[in-house]
N, C-alpha and C positions, 0 to 999 in steps of 0.2 A: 661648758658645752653639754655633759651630761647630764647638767640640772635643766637646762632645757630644753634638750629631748625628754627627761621624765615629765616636765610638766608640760609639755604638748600631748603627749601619752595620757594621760590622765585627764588632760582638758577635755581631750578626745572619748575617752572611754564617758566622760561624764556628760557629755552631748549626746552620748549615743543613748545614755541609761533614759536622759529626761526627755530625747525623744525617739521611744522604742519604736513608735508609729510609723513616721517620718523614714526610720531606718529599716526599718523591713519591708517598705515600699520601696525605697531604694535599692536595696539587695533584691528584690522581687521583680524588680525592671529590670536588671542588669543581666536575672538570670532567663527571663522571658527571653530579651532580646539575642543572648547565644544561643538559646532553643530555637527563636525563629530563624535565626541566622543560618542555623547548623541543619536546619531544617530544610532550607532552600537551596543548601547545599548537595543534599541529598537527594535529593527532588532531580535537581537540574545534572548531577552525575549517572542518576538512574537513566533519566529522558537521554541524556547523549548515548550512554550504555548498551539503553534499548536500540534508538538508530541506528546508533556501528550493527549492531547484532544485524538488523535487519536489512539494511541495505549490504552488510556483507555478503548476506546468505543469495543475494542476488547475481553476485559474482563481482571482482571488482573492475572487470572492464564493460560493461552495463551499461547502456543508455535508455532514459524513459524518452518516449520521445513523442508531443501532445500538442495539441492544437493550442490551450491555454498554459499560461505559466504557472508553474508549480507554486504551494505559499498559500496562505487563506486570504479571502477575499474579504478585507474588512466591510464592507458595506451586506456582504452577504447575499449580493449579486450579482453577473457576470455585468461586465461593460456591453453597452450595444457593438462597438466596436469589435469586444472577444463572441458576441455569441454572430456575429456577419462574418467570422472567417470559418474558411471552406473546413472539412474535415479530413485527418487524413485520409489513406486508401490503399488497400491489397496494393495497388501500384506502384505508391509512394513507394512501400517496402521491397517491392522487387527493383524498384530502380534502385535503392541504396545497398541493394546486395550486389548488384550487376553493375557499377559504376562506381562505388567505391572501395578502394585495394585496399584499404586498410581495415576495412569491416570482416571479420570471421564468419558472424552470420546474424542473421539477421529472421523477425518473424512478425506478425501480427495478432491483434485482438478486434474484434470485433463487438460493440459496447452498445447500452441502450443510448439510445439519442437522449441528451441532457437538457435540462429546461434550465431557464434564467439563473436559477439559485446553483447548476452546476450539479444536480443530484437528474440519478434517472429514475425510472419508474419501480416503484416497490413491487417487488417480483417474490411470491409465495410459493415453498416447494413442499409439494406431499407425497405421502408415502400411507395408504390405508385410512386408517382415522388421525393420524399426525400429519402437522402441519408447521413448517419453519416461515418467517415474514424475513423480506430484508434480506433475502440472497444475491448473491454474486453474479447474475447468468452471463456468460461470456463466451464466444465463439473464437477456439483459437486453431490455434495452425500445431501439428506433431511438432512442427520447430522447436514452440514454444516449451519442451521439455529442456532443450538444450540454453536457448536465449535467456528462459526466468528461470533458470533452474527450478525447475520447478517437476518433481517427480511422483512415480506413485508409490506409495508407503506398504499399498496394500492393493492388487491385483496389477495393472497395466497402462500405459499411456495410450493415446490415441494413436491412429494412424492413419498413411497418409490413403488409403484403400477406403475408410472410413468415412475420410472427408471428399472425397473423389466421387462415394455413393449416396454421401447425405446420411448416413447413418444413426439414428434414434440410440447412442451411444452416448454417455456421461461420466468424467468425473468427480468425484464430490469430495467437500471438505474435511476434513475431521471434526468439526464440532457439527456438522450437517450431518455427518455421516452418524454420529453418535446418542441425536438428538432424535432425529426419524428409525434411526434402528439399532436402538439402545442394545436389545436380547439378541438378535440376528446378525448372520452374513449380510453386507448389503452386494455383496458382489451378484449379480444376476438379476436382483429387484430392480420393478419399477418406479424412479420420482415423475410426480407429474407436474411440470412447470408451465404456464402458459396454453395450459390445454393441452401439452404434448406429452406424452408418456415416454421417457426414456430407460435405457436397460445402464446401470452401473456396469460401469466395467472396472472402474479402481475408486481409491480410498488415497487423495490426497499426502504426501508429507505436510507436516505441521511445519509453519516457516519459523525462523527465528527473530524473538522480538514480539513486545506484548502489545504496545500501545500504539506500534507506526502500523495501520491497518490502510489497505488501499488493493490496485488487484491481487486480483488469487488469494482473499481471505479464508479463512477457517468455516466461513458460509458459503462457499463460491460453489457453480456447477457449473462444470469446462464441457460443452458439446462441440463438434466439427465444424470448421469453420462455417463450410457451406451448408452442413445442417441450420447453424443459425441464419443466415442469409433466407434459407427457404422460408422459414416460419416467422422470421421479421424484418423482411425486405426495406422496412420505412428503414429500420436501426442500420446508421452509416457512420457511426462516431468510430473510430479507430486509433487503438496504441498500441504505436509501433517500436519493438526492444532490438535492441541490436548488440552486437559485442565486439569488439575492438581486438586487432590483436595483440599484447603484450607488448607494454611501453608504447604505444601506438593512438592513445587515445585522443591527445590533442590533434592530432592530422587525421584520423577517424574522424572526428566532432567538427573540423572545419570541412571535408568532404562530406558528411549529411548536411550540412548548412547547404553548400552550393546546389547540389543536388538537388534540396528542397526548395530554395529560393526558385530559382528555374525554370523547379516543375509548376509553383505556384505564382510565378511572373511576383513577387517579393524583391523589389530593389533593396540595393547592398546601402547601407547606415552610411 
């Protein structure tokens, strides 16, 4: 028995010598393939990581709530079908506060109208001779500090006085805010977005979570609801968040259903 494990040992060791090649290609694959492995591993613990992070910081009883299904559109553009339905509406959201008990509260956005591919219009914000492409611009409601958690880091939220008067008021994001007024305060300055000059009144929290980017980024400018309305009346795409009250979200989630269904004559499946 131990004669032939030594001479399996030694066959072996002597296959390996005559061919060195062969075996360090071998060993060279095997350790490739843990690296890739180990790799994807990591990758895909990061991407979930970052999600928790971000959708945590949203609050966990949260709802997004959108004319289209969330999830990327492999073909890389909407169905005729998703770009023919209605869009939400300021009304939507006041009916799902006022009709259903289960909802805490509830708020709106106001968004650029989206073309085939589901992206809106590249919207440029400046401040002097700096200039950011690819901003956020969005029309919300004071709610909106409460529903997307979402607050100011630095000076103030909006209010509801604000949006009642149309208010040439904005807040801005942190890498916005960082990017147009590197040396300075930007509390008091003006961005000008769309031709409109607005007064900063806060500086964005930074949300948590690097890669799941969508509203309220780090480039975002939050003006008054009905400021936005005034200076882009076409823009009627809206998302609506709401919050649930504790333990409470599946009969929250079936009361927006019915409600919405209703309002938008949507037969039940």
């Amino acid at each position: 028995m131990h004669m032939h494990l030594g001479e399996n040992a030694h066959m072996a060791l002597t296959t390996l010598r005559e061919n060195k090649m062969r075996s360090f290609l071998t060993v060279l694959g095997v350790v490739i393939g843990i690296t890739a492995l180990l790799a994807v591993v990591a990758i895909l613990v990061g991407v979930y990581s970052d999600m928790s992070a971000f959708l945590s910081d949203f609050g966990p009883n949260t709802f997004f709530i959108f004319k289209f299904d969330p999830g990327i559109h492999t073909s890389g553009r909407l169905s005729r079908e998703e770009m023919a339905r209605k869009p939400l509406t300021l009304e939507d959201a006041k009916a799902i506060g006022e009709l259903c008990p289960d909802v805490q509260a509830v708020s709106a956005a106001v968004l650029p109208r989206l073309d085939e591919a589901g992206r809106g219009q590249i919207r440029v914000a400046r401040y002097r001779n700096k200039e950011v492409a690819g901003v956020d611009y969005h029309g919300v409601l004071p709610e909106d500090e409460i529903v997307f958690n979402s607050h100011a880091a630095h000076g103030r939220y909006l209010t509801e006085a604000e949006n009642l008067h149309r208010s040439e008021v904005a807040l801005i994001g942190p890498d916005l805010a960082k990017a147009l007024f590197p040396d300075e305060d930007p509390l008091g300055k003006p961005v000008l977005v769309d031709g409109v000059s607005y007064q900063v009144i806060g500086v964005m929290a930074r949300r948590k979570g690097q890669l799941m980017k969508g509203y309220q980024t780090e480039k975002a400018i939050l003006v008054p609801y009905r400021t936005y309305q005034k200076h882009r009346p076409m823009d009627d795409e809206n998302l609506i968040g709401a919050v649930a009250y504790p333990g409470r979200m599946a009969e929250a989630e079936d009361e927006i259903r019915g409600v919405l269904r209703r309002r938008r004559n949507v037969p039940y499946d």
